[in-house]
MIDOSE-1310 file (N, C-alpha, C; in nm, 2 decimals, decimal comma, always signed):
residues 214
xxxx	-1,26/-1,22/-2,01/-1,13/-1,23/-1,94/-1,13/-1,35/-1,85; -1,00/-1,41/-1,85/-1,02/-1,57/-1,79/-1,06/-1,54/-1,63; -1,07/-1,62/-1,57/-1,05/-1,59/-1,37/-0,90/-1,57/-1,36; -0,81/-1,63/-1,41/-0,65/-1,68/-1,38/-0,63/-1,52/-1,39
xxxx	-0,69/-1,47/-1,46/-0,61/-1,29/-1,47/-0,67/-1,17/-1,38; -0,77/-1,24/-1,28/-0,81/-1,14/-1,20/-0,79/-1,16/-1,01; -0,74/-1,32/-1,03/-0,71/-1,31/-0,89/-0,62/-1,51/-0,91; -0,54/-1,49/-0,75/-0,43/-1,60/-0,76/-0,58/-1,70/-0,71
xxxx	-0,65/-1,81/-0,78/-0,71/-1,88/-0,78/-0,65/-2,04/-0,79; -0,55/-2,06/-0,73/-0,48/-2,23/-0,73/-0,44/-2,22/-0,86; -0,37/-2,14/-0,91/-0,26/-2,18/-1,02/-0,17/-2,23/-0,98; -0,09/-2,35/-1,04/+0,03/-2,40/-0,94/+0,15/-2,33/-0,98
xxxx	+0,19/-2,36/-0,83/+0,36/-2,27/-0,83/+0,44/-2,39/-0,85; +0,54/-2,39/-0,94/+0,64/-2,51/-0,92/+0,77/-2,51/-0,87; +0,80/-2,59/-0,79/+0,95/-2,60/-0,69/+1,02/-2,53/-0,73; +1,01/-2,58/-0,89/+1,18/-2,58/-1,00/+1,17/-2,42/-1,06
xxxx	+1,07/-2,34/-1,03/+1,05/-2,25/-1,09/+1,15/-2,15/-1,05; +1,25/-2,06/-1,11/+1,33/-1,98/-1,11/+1,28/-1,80/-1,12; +1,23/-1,74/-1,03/+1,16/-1,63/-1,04/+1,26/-1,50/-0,99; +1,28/-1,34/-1,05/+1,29/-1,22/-1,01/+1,15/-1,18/-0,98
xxxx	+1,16/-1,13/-0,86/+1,05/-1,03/-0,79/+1,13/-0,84/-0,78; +1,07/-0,78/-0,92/+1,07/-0,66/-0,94/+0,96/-0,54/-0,89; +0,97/-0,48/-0,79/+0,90/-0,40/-0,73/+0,89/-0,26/-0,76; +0,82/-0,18/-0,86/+0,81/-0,07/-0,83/+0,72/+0,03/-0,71
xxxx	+0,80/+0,04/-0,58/+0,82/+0,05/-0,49/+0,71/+0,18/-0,45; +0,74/+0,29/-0,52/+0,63/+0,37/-0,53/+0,51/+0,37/-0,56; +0,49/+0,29/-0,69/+0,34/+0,28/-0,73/+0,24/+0,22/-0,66; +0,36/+0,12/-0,61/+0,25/+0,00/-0,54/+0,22/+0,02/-0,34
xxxx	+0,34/+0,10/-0,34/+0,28/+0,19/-0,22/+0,20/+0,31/-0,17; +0,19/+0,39/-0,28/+0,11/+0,53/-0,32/+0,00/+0,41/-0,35; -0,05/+0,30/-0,42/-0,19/+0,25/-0,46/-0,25/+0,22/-0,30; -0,13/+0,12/-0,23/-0,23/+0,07/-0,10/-0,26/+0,20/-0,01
xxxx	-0,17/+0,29/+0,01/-0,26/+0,39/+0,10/-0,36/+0,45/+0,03; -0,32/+0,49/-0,08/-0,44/+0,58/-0,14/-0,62/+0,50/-0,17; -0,61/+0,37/-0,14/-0,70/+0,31/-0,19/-0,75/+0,20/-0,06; -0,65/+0,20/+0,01/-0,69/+0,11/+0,13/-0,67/+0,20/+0,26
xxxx	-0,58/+0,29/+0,25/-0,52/+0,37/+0,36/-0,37/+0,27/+0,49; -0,31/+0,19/+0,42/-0,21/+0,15/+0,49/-0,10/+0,12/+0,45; +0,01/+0,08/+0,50/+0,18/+0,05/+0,43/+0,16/-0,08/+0,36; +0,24/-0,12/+0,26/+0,26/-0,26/+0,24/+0,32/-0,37/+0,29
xxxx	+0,32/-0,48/+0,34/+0,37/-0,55/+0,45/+0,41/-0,63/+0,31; +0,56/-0,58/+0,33/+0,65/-0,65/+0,18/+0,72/-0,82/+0,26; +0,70/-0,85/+0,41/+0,75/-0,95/+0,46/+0,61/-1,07/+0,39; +0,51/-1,05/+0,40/+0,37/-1,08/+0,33/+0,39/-1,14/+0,22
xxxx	+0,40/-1,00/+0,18/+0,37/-1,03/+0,01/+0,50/-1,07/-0,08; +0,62/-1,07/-0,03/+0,71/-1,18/-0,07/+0,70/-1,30/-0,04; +0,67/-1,35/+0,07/+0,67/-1,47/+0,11/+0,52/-1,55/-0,04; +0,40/-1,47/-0,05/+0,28/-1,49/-0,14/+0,33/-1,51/-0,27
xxxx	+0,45/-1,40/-0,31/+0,47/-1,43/-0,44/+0,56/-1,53/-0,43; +0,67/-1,55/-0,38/+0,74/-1,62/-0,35/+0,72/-1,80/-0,34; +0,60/-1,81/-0,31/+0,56/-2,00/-0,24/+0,67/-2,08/-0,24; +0,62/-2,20/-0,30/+0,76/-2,30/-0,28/+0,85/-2,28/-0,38
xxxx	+0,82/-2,16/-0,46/+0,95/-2,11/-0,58/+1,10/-2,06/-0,51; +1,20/-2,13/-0,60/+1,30/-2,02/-0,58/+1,30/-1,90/-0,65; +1,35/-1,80/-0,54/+1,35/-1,67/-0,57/+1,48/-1,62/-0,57; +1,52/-1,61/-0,71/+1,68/-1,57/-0,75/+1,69/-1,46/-0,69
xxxx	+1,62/-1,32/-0,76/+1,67/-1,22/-0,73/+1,52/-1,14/-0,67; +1,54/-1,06/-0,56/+1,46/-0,97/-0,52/+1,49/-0,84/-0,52; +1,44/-0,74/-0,61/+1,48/-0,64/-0,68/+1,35/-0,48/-0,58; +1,39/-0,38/-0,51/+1,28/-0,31/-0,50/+1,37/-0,14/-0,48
xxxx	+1,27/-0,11/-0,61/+1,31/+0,01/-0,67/+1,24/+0,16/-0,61; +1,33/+0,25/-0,62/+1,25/+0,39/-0,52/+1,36/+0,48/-0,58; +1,28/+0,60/-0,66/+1,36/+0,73/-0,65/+1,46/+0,74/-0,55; +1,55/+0,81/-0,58/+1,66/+0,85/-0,47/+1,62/+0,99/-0,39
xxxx	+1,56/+1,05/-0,39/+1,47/+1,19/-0,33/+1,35/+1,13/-0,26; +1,33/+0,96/-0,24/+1,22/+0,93/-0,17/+1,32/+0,88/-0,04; +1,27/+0,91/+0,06/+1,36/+0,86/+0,21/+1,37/+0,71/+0,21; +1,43/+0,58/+0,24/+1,44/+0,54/+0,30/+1,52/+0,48/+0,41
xxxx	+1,46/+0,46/+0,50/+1,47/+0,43/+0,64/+1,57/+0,33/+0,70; +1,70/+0,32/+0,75/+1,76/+0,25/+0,76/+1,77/+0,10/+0,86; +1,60/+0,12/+0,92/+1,57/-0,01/+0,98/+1,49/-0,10/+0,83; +1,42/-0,02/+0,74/+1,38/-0,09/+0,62/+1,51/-0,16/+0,55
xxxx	+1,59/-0,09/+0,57/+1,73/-0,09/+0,45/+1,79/-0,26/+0,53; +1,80/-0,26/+0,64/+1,83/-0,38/+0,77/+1,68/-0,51/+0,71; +1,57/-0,45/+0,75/+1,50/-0,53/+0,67/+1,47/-0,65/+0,57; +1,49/-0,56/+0,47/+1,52/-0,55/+0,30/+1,62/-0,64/+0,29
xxxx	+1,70/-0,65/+0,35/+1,85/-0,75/+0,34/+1,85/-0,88/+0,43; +1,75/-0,86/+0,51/+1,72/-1,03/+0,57/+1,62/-1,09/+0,49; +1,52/-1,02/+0,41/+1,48/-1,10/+0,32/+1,55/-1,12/+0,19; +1,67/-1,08/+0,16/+1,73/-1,15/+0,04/+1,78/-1,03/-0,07
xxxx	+1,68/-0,90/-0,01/+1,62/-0,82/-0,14/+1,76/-0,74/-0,16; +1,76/-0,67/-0,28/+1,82/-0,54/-0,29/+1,77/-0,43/-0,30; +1,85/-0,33/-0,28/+1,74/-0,17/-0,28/+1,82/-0,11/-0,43; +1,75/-0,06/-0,51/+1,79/+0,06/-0,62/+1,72/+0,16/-0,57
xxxx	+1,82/+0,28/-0,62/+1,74/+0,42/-0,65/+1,80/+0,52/-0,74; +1,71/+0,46/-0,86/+1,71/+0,58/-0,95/+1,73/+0,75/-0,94; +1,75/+0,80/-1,02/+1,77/+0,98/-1,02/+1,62/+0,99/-1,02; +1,57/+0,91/-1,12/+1,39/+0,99/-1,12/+1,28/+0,87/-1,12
xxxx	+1,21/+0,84/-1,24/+1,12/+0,76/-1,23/+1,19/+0,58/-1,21; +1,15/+0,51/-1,10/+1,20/+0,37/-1,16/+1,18/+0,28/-1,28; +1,08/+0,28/-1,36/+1,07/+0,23/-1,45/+1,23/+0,18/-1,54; +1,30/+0,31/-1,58/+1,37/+0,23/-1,67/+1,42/+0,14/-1,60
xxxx	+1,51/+0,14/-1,47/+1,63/+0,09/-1,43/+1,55/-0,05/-1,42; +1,38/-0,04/-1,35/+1,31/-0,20/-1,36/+1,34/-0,26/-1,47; +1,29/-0,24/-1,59/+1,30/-0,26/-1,74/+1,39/-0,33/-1,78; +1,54/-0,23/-1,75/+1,69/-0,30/-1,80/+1,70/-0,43/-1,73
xxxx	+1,71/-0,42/-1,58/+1,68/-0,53/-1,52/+1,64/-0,67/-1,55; +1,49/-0,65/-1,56/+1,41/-0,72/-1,62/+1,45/-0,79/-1,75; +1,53/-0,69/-1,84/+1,58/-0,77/-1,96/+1,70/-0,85/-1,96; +1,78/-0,78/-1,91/+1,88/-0,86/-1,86/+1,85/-0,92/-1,81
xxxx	+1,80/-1,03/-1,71/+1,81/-1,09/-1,64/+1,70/-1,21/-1,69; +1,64/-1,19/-1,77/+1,52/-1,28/-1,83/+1,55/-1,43/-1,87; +1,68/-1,45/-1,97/+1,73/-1,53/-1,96/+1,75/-1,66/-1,88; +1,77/-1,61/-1,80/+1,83/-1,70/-1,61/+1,68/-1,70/-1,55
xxxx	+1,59/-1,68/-1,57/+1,46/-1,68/-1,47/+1,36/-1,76/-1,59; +1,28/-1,81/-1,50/+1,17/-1,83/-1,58/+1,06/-1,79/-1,57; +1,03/-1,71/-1,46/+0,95/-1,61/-1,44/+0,99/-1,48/-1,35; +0,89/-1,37/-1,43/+0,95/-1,27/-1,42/+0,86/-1,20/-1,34
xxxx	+0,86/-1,16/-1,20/+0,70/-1,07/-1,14/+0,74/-0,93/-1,14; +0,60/-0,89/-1,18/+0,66/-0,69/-1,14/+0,53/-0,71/-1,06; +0,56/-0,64/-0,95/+0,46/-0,59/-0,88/+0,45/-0,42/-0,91; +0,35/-0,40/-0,93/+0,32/-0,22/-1,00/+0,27/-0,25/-1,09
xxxx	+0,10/-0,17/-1,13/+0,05/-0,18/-1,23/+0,08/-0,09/-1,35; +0,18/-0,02/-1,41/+0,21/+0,07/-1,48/+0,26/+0,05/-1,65; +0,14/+0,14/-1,69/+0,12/+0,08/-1,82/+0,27/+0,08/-1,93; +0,36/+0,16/-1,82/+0,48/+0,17/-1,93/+0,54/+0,03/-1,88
xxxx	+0,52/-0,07/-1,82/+0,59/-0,18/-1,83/+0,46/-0,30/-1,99; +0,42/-0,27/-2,04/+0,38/-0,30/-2,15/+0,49/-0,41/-2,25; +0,56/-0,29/-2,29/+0,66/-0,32/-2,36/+0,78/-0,45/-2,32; +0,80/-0,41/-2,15/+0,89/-0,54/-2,09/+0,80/-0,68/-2,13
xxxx	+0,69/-0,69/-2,10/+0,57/-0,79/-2,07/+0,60/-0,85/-2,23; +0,54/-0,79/-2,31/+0,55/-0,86/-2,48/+0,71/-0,92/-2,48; +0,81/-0,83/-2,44/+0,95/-0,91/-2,46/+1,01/-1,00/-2,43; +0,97/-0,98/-2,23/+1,05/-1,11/-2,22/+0,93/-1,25/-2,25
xxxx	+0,80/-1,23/-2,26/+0,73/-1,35/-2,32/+0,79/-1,40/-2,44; +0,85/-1,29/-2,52/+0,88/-1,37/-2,65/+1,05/-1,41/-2,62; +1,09/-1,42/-2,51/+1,23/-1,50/-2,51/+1,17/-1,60/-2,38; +1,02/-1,63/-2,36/+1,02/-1,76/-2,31/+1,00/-1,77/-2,14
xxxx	+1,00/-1,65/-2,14/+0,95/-1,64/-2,00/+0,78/-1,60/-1,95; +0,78/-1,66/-1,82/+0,67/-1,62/-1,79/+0,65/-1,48/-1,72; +0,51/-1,42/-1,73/+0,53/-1,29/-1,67/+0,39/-1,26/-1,58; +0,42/-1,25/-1,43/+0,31/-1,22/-1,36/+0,29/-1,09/-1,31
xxxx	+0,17/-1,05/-1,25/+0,18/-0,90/-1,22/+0,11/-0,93/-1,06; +0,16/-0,86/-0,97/+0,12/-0,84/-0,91/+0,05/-0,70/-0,83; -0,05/-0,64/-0,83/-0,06/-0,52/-0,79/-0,23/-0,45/-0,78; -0,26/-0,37/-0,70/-0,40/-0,32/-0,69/-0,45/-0,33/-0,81
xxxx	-0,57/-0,40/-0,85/-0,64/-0,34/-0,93/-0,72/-0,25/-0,96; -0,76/-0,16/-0,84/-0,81/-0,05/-0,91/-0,67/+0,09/-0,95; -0,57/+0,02/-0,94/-0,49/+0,14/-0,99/-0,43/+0,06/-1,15; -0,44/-0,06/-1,20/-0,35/-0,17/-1,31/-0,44/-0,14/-1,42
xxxx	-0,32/-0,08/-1,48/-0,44/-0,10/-1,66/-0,49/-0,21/-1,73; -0,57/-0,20/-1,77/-0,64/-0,33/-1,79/-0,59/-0,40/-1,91; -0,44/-0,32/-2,00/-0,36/-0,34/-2,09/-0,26/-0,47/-2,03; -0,25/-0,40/-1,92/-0,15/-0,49/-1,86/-0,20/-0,62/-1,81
xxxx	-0,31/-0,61/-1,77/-0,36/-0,78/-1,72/-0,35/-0,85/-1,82; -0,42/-0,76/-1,93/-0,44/-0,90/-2,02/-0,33/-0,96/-2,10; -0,21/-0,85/-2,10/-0,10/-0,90/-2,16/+0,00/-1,01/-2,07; -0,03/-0,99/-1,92/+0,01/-1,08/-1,84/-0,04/-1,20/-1,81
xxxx	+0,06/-1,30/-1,82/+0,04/-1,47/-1,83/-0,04/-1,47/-1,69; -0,09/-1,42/-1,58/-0,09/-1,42/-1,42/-0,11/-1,27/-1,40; -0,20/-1,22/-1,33/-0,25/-1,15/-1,28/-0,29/-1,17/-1,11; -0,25/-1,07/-1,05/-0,32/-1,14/-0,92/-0,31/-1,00/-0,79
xxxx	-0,47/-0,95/-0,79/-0,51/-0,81/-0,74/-0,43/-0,84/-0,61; -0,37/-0,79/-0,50/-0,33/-0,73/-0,44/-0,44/-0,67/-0,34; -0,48/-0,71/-0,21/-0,62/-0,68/-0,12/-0,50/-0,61/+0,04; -0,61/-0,58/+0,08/-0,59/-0,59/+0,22/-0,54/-0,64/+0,29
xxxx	-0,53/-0,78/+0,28/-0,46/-0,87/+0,35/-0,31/-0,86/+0,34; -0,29/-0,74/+0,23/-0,10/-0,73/+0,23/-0,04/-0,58/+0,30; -0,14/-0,57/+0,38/-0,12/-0,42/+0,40/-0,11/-0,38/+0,53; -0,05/-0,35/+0,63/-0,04/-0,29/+0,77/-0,09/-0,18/+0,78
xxxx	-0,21/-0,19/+0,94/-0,29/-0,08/+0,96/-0,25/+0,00/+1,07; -0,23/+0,10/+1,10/-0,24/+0,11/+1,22/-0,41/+0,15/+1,27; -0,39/+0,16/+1,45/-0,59/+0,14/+1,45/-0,62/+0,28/+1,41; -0,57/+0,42/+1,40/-0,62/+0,54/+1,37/-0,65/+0,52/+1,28
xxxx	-0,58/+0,47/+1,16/-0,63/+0,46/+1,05/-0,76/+0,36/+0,98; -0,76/+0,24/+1,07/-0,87/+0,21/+1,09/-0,98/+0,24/+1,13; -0,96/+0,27/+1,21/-1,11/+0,35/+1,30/-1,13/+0,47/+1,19; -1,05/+0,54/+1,15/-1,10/+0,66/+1,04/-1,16/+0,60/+0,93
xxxx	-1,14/+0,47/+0,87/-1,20/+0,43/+0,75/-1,31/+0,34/+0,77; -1,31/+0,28/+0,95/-1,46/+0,27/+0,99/-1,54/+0,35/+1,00; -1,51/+0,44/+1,05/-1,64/+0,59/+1,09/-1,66/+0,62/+0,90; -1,55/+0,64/+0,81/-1,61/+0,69/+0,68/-1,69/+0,57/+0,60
xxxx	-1,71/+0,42/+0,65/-1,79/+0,32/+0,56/-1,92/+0,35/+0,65; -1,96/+0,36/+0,76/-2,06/+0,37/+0,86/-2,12/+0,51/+0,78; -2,04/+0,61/+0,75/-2,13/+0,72/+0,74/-2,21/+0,71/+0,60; -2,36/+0,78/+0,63/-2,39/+0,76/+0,45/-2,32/+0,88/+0,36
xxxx	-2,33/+0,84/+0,24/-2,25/+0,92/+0,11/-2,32/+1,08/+0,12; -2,47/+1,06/+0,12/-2,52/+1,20/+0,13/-2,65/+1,21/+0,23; -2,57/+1,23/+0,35/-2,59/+1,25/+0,48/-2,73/+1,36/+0,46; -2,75/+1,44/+0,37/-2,84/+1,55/+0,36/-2,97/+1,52/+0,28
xxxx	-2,97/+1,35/+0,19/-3,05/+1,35/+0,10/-3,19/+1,25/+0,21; -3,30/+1,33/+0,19/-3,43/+1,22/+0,26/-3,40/+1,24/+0,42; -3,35/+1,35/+0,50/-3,33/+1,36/+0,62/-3,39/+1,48/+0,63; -3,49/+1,48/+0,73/-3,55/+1,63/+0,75/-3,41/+1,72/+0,88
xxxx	-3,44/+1,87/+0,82/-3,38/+1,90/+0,88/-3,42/+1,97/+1,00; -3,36/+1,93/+1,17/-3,45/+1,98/+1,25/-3,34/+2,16/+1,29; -3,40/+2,23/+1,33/-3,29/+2,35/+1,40/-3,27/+2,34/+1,52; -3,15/+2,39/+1,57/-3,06/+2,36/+1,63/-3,08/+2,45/+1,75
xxxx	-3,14/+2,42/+1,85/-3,19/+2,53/+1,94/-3,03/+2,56/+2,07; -2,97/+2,71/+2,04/-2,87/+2,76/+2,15/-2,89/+2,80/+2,25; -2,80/+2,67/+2,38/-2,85/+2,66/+2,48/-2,77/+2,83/+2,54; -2,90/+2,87/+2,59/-2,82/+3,01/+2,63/-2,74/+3,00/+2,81
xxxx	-2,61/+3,03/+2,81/-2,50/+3,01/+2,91/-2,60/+3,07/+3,05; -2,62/+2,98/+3,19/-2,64/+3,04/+3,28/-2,54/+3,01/+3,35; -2,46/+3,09/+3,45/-2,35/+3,07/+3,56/-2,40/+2,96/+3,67; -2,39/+2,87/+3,73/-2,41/+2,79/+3,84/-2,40/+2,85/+3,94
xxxx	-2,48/+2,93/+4,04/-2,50/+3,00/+4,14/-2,43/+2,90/+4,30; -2,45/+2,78/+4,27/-2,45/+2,71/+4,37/-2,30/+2,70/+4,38; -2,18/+2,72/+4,27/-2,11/+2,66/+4,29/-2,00/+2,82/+4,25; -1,88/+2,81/+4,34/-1,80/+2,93/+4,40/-1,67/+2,92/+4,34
xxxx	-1,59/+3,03/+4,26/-1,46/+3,01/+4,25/-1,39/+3,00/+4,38; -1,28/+2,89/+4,36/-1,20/+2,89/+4,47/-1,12/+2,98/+4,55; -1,14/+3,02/+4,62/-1,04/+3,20/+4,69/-0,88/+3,16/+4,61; -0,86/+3,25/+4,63/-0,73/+3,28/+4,57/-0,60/+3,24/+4,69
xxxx	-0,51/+3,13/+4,67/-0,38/+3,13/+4,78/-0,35/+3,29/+4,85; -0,38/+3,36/+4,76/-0,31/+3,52/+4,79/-0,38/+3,63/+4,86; -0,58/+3,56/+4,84/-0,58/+3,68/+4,88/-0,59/+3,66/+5,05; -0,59/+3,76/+5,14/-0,67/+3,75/+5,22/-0,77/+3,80/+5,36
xxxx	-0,84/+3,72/+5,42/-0,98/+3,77/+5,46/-0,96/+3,90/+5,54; -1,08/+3,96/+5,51/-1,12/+4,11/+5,53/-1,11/+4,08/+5,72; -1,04/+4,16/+5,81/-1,12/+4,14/+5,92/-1,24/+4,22/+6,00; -1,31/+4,12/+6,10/-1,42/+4,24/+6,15/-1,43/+4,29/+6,22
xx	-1,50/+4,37/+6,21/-1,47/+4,51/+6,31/-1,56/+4,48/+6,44; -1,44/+4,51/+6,54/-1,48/+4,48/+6,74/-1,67/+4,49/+6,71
């Protein structure tokens, strides 16, 4: 497999290039948390796919039973984009899209590695378009790299952390895998509770002192 299909290594972007950026929205969001643990920073990673290309249409697709948020929706619209939301999976509505629109672009990006976009990839190649993919590679079938002209994994660097979630994925790379293997085990000796003699609950506001007798 070439290098060109496993990461964006100075392939050139051209001015004149006429590109749709197609997002399926879910996959490629479910991959960065599940695999890095954070949000996608879509201001990022448009501007990456994007370079000195024009970018006709900015397409980002999400079930209609998935929330979104009406400061994203505000967002979404200062970068150029549009929002769809399908009844169920995005795929087809990417797809039609994608076909329709192939004509007028000369290149075509999906970001999402899902192998049912297979079928788009062979088609619009054979009406002369280019087709890149953008998306995690440990979630992208390896069907789909290779049938993509551009490939290009998708890291950390597109992703927003917050620090809890960092600090949780530092303490889990710090810890070893099997904390129990080649470690003797010592026992755990229970410190048995003694009261501090020296030291007095405070009297009570309520109660008060006994007096003494003449």
């Amino acid at each position: 497999m070439s290098e060109k299909k496993v990461k964006n290594n100075g392939s050139k972007l051209l001015s004149n290039q006429k590109i749709g950026i197609f997002i399926d929205a879910e996959n490629v969001e479910m991959s960065g948390y599940n695999y890095y643990g954070g949000r996608t920073d879509y201001k990022k990673l448009i501007e990456g796919v994007g370079g000195v290309r024009q970018v006709i249409r900015n397409l980002y697709y999400k079930p209609v039973h998935k929330e979104i948020s009406d400061d994203f929706r505000r967002f979404w619209a200062e970068l150029g984009g549009e929002i769809k939301q399908p009844m169920k999976n995005a795929d087809p509505w990417l797809i039609i899209d994608a076909v329709t629109m192939a004509d007028k672009l000369d290149v075509i990006v999906i970001v999402g590695g899902d192998k049912d976009y297979l079928p788009l990839i062979w088609y619009v190649k054979s009406r002369g378009c280019k087709v890149e993919v953008w998306t995690y590679r440990e979630t992208c079938s390896q069907m789909i790299v290779d049938a993509a002209d551009y490939f290009y994994a998708i890291d950390e660097k597109y992703l927003i952390k917050d620090n809890a979630t960092k600090n949780s994925r530092s303490r889990r790379k710090t810890a070893p895998s099997h904390p129990s293997r080649g470690v003797e085990k010592k026992p755990i000796k229970k410190r048995q509770y003694t009261p501090n003699k020296d030291k007095q609950p405070a009297p009570s506001s309520a109660a008060k002192p006994t007096p003494k007798e003449p």
